[in-house]
KELOZA-381394 format. One record per residue: residue number from 0; z, x, y of N, C-alpha, C, O in turn; residue in three letters. Coordinates in Angstrom, 2 decimals, decimal comma. Each point is the difference from the previous one (the first is absolute). Layout:
<rec pos="NUM" n_up="Z" n_east="X" n_north="Y" ca_up="Z" ca_east="X" ca_north="Y" c_up="Z" c_east="X" c_north="Y" o_up="Z" o_east="X" o_north="Y" code="Ala"/>
...
# end
This chain:
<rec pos="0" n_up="4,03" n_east="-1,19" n_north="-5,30" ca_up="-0,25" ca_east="-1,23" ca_north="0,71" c_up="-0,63" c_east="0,33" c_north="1,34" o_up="0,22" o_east="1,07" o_north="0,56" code="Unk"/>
<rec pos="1" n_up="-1,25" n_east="-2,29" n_north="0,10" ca_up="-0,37" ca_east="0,78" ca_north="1,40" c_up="1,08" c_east="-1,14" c_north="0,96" o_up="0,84" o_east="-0,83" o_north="-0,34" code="Unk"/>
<rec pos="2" n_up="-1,50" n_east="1,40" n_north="1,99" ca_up="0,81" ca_east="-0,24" ca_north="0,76" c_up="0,77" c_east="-1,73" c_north="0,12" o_up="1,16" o_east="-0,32" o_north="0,21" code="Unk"/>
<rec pos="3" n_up="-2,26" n_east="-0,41" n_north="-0,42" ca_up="0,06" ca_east="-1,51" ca_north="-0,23" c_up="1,27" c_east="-0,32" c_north="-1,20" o_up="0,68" o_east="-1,02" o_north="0,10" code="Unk"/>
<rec pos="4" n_up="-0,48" n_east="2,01" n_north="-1,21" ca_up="0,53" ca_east="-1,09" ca_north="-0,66" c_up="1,98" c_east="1,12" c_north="0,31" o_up="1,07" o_east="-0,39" o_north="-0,47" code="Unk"/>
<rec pos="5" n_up="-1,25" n_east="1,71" n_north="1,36" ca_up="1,04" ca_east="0,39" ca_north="0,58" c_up="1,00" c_east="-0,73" c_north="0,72" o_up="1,22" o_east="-0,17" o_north="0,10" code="Unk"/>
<rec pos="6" n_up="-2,74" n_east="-0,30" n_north="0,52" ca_up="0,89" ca_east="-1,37" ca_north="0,91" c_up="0,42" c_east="-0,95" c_north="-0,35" o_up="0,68" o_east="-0,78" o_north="0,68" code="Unk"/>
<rec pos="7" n_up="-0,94" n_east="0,66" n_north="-1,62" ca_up="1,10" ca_east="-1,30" ca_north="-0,45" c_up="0,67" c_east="0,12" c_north="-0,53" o_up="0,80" o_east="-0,92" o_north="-0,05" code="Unk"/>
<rec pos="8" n_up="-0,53" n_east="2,12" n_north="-0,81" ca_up="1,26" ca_east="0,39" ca_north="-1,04" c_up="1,03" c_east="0,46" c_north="1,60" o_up="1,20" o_east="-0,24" o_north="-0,15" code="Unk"/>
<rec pos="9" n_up="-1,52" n_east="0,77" n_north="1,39" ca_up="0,74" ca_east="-0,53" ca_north="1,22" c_up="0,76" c_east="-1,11" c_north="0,38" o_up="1,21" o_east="-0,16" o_north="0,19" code="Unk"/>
<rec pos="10" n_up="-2,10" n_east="-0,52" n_north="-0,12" ca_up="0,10" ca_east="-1,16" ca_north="0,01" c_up="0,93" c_east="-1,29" c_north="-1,05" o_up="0,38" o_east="-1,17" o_north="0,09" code="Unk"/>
<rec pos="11" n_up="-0,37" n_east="2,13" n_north="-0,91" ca_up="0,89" ca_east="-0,79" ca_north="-1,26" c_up="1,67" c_east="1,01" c_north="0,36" o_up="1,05" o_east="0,03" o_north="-0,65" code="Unk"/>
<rec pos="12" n_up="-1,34" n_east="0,49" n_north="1,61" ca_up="1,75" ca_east="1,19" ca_north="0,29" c_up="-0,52" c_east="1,53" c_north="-0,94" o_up="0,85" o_east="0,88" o_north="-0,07" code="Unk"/>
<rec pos="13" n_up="-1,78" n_east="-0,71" n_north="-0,39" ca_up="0,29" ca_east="1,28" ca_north="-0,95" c_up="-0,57" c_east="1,19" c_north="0,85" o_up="-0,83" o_east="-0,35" o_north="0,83" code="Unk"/>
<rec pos="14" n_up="1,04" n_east="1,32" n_north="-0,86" ca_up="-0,07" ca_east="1,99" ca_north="0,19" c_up="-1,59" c_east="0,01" c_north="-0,94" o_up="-0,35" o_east="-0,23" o_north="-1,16" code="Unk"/>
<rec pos="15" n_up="-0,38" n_east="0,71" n_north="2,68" ca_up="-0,96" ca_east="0,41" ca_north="-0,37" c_up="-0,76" c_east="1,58" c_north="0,08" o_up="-0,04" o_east="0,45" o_north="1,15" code="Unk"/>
<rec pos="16" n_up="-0,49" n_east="0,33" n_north="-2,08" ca_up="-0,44" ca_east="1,40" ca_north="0,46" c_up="-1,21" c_east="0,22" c_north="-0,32" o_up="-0,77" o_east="-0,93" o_north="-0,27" code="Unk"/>
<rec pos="17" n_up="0,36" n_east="2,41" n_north="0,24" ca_up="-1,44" ca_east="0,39" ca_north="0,04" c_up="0,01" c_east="1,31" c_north="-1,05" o_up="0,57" o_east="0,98" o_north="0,47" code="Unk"/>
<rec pos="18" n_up="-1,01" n_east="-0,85" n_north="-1,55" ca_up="-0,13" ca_east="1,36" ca_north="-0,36" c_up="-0,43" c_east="0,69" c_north="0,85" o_up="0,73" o_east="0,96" o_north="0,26" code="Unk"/>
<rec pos="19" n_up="-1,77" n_east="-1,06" n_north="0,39" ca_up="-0,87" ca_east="1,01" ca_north="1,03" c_up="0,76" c_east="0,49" c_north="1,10" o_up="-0,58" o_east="0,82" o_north="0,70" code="Unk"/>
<rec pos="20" n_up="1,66" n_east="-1,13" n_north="-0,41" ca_up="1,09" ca_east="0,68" ca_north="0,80" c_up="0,45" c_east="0,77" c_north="-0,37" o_up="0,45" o_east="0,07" o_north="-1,14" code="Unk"/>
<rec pos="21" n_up="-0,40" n_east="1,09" n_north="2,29" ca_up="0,37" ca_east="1,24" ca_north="-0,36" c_up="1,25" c_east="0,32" c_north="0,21" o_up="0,15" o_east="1,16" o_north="0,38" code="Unk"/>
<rec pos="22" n_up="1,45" n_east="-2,20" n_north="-0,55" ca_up="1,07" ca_east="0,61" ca_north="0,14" c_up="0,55" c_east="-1,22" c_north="-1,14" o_up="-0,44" o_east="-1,14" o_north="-0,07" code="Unk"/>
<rec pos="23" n_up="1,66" n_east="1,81" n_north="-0,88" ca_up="0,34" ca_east="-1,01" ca_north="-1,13" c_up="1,38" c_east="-0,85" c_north="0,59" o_up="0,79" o_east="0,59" o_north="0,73" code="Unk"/>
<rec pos="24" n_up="-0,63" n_east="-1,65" n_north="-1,01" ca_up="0,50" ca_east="-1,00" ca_north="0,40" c_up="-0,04" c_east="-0,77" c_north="0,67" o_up="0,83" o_east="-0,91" o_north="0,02" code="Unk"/>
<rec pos="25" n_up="-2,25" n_east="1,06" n_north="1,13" ca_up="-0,34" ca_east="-0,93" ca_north="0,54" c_up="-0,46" c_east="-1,46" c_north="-0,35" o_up="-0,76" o_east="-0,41" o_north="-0,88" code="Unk"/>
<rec pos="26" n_up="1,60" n_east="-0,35" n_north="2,02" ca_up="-0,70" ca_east="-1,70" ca_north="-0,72" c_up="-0,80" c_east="-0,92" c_north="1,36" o_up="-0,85" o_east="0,47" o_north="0,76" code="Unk"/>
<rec pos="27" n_up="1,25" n_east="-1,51" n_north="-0,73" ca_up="-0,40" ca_east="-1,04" ca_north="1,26" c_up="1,16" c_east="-1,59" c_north="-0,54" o_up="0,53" o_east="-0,34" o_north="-1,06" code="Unk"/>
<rec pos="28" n_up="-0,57" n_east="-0,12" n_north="2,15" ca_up="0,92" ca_east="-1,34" ca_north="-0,21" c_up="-0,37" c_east="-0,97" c_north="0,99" o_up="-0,57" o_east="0,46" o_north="0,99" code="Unk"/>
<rec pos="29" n_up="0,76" n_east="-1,61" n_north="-1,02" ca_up="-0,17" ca_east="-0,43" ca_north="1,50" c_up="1,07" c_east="-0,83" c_north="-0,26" o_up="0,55" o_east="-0,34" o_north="-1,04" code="Unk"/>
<rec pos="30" n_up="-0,32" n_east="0,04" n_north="2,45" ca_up="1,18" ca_east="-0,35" ca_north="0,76" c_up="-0,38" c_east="-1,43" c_north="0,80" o_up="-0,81" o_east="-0,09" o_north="0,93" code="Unk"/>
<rec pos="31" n_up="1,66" n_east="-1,07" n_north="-1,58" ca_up="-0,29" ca_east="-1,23" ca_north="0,66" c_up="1,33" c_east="-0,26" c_north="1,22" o_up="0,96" o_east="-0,73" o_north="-0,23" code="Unk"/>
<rec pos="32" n_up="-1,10" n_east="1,21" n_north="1,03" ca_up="1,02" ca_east="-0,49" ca_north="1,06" c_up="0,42" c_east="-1,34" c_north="-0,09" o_up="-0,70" o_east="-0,95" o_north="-0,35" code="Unk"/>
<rec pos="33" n_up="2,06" n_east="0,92" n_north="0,74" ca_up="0,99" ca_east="-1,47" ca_north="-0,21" c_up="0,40" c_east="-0,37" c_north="1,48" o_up="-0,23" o_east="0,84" o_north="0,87" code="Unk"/>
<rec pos="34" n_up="0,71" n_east="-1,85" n_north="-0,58" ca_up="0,63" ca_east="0,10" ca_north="1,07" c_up="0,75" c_east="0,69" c_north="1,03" o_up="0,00" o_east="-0,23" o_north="1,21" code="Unk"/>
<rec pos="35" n_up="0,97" n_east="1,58" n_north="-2,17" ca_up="0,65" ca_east="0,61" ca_north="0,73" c_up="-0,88" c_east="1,73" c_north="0,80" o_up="0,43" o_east="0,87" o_north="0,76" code="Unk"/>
<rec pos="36" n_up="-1,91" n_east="-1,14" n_north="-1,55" ca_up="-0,62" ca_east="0,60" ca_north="0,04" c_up="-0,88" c_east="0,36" c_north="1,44" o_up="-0,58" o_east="-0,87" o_north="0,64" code="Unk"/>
<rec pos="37" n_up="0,58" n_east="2,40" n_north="-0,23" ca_up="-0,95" ca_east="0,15" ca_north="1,32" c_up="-0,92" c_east="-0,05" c_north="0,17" o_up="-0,52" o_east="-0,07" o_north="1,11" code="Unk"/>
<rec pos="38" n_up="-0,51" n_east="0,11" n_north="-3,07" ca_up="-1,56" ca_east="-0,32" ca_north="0,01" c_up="0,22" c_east="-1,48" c_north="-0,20" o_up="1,08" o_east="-0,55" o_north="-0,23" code="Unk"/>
<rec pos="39" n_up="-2,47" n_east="-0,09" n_north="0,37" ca_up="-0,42" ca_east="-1,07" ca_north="0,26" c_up="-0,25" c_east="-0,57" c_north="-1,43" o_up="0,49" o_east="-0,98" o_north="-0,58" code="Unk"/>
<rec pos="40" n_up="-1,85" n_east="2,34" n_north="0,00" ca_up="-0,55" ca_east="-0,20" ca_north="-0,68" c_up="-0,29" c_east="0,71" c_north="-1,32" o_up="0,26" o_east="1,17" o_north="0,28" code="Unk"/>
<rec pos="41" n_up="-0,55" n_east="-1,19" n_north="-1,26" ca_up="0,43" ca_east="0,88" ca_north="-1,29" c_up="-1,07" c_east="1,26" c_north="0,73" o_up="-0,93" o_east="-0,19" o_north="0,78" code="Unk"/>
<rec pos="42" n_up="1,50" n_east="1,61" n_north="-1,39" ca_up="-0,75" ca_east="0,67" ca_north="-0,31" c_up="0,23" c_east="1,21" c_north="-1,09" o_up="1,05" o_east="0,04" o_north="-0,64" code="Unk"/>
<rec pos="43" n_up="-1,98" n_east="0,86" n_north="0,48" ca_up="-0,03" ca_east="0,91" ca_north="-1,38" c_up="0,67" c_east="1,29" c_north="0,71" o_up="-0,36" o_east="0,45" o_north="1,09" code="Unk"/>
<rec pos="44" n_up="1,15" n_east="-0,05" n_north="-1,73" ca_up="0,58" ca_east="1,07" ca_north="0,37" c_up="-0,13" c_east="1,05" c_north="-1,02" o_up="-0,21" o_east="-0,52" o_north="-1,09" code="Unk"/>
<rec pos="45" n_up="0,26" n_east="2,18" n_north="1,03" ca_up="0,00" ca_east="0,68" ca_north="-0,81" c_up="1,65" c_east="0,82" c_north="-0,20" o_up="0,90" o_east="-0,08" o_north="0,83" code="Unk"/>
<rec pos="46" n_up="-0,84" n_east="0,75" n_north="-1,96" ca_up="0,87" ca_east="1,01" ca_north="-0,16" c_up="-0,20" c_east="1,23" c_north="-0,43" o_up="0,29" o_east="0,32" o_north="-1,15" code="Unk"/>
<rec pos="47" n_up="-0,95" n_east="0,72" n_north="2,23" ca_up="-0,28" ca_east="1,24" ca_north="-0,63" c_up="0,65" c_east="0,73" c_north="-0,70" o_up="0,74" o_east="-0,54" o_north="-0,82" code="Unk"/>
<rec pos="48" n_up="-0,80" n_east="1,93" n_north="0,89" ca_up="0,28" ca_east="0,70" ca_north="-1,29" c_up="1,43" c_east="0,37" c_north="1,24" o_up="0,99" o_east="0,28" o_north="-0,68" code="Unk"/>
<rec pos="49" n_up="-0,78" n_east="-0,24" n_north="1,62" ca_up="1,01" ca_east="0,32" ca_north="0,84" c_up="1,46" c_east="-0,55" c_north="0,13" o_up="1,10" o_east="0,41" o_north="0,38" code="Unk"/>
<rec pos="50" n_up="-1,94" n_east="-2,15" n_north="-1,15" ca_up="0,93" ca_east="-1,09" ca_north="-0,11" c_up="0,23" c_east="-0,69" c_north="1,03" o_up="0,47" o_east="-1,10" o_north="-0,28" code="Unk"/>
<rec pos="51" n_up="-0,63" n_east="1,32" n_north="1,45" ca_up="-0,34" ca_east="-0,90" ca_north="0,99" c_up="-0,69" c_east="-1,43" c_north="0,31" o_up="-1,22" o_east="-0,18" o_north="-0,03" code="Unk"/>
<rec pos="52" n_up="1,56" n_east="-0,18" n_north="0,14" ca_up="-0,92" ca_east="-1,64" ca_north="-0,24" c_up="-0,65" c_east="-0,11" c_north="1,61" o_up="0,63" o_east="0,24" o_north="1,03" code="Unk"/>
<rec pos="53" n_up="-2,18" n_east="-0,69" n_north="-1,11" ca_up="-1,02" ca_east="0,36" ca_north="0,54" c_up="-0,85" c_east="-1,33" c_north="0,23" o_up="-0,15" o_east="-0,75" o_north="-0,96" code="Unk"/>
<rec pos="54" n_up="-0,46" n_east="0,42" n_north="2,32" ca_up="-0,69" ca_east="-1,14" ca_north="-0,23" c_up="-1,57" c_east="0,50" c_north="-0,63" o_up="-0,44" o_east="1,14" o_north="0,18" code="Unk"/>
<rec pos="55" n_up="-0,10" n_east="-1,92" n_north="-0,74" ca_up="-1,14" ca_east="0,69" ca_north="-1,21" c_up="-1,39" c_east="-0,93" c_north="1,06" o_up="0,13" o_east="-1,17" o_north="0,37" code="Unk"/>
<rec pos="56" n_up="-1,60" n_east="2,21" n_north="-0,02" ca_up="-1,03" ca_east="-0,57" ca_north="0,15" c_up="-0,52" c_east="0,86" c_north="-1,32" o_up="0,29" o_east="1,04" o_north="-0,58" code="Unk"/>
<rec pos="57" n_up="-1,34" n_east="-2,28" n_north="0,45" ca_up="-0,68" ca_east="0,76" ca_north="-1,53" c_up="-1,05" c_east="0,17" c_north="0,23" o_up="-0,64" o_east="-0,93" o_north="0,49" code="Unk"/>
<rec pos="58" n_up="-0,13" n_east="2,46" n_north="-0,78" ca_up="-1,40" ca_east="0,45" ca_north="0,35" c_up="-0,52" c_east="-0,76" c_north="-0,85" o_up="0,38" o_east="-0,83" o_north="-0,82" code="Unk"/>
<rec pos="59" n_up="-1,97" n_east="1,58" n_north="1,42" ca_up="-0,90" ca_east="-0,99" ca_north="-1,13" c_up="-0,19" c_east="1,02" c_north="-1,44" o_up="-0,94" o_east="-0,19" o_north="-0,78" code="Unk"/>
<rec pos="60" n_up="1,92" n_east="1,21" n_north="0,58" ca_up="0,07" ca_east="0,30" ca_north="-1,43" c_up="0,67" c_east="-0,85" c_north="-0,74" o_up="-0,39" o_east="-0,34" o_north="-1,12" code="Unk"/>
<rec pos="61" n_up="1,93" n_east="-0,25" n_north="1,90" ca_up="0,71" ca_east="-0,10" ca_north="-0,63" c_up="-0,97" c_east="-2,04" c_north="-0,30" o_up="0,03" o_east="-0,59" o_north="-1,08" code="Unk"/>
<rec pos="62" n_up="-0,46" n_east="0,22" n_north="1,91" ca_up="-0,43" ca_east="-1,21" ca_north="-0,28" c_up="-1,24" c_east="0,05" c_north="-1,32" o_up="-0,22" o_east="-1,02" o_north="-0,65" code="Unk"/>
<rec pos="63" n_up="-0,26" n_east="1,85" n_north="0,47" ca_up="-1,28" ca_east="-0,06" ca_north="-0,43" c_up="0,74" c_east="0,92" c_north="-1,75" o_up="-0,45" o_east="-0,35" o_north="-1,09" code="Unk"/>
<rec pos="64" n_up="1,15" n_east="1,06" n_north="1,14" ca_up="0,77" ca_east="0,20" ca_north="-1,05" c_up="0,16" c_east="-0,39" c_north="-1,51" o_up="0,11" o_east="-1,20" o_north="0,26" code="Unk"/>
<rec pos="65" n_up="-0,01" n_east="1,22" n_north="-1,48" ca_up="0,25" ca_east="-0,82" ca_north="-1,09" c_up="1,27" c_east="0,72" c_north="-0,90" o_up="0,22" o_east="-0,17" o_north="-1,20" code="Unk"/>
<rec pos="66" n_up="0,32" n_east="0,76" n_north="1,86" ca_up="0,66" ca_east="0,83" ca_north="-0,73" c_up="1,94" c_east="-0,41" c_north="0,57" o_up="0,98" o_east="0,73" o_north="-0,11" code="Unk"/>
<rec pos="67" n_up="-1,06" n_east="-1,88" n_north="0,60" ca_up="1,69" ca_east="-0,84" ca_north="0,35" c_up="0,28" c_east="0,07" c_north="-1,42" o_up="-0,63" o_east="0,23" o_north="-1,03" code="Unk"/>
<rec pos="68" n_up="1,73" n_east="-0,49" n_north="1,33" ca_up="1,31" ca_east="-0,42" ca_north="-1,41" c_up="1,48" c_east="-0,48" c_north="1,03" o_up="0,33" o_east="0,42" o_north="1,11" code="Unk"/>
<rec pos="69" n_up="0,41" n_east="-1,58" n_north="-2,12" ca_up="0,76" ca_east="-0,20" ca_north="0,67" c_up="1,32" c_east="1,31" c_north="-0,45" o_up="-0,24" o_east="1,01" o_north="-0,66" code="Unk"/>
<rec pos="70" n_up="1,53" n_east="-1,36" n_north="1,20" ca_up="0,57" ca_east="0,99" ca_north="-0,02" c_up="1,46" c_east="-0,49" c_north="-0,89" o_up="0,71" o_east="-0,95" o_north="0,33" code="Unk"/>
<rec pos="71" n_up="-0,48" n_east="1,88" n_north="-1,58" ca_up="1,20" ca_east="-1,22" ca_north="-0,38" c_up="1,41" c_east="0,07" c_north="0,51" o_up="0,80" o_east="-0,89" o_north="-0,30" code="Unk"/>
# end
C-alpha cells in the first residue's frame, strides 16, 4: 500500500509498517489525545526496534514509499 492509504488504516486505530525498514518489529500508530491529555492534537508516533515509543516525522522515502502494510 502507499503512504495515502497508510494513513488511513491510522486513522481507522490500526499499526502501521514498512518492509523497507531496516529493524524487525517496527510499526507507527497515532495517538488522538483526550481530555486528560498534554497534546492538543493527534499525532503519529513510532516504535522502534528498541521498543521505545517515539514521535514519528516521515521522510520523503517513507511518504513516497509503496511498500506499507498494516500490522496484525
Amino acid at each position: 500500500m502507499n503512504f495515502g492509504e497508510a494513513l488511513k488504516a491510522l486513522r481507522r486505530g490500526e499499526k502501521v509498517t514498512r518492509a523497507g525498514w531496516n529493524g524487525a518489529g517496527m510499526w507507527l500508530a497515532l495517538q488522538v489525545p483526550d481530555e486528560h491529555s498534554k497534546m492538543r492534537r493527534p499525532y503519529i508516533f513510532m516504535r522502534p526496534v528498541d521498543g521505545d515509543l517515539v514521535p514519528w516525522v516521515a521522510s520523503q522515502s517513507d511518504l513516497l514509499a509503496t511498500d506499507w502494510s498494516t500490522v496484525a
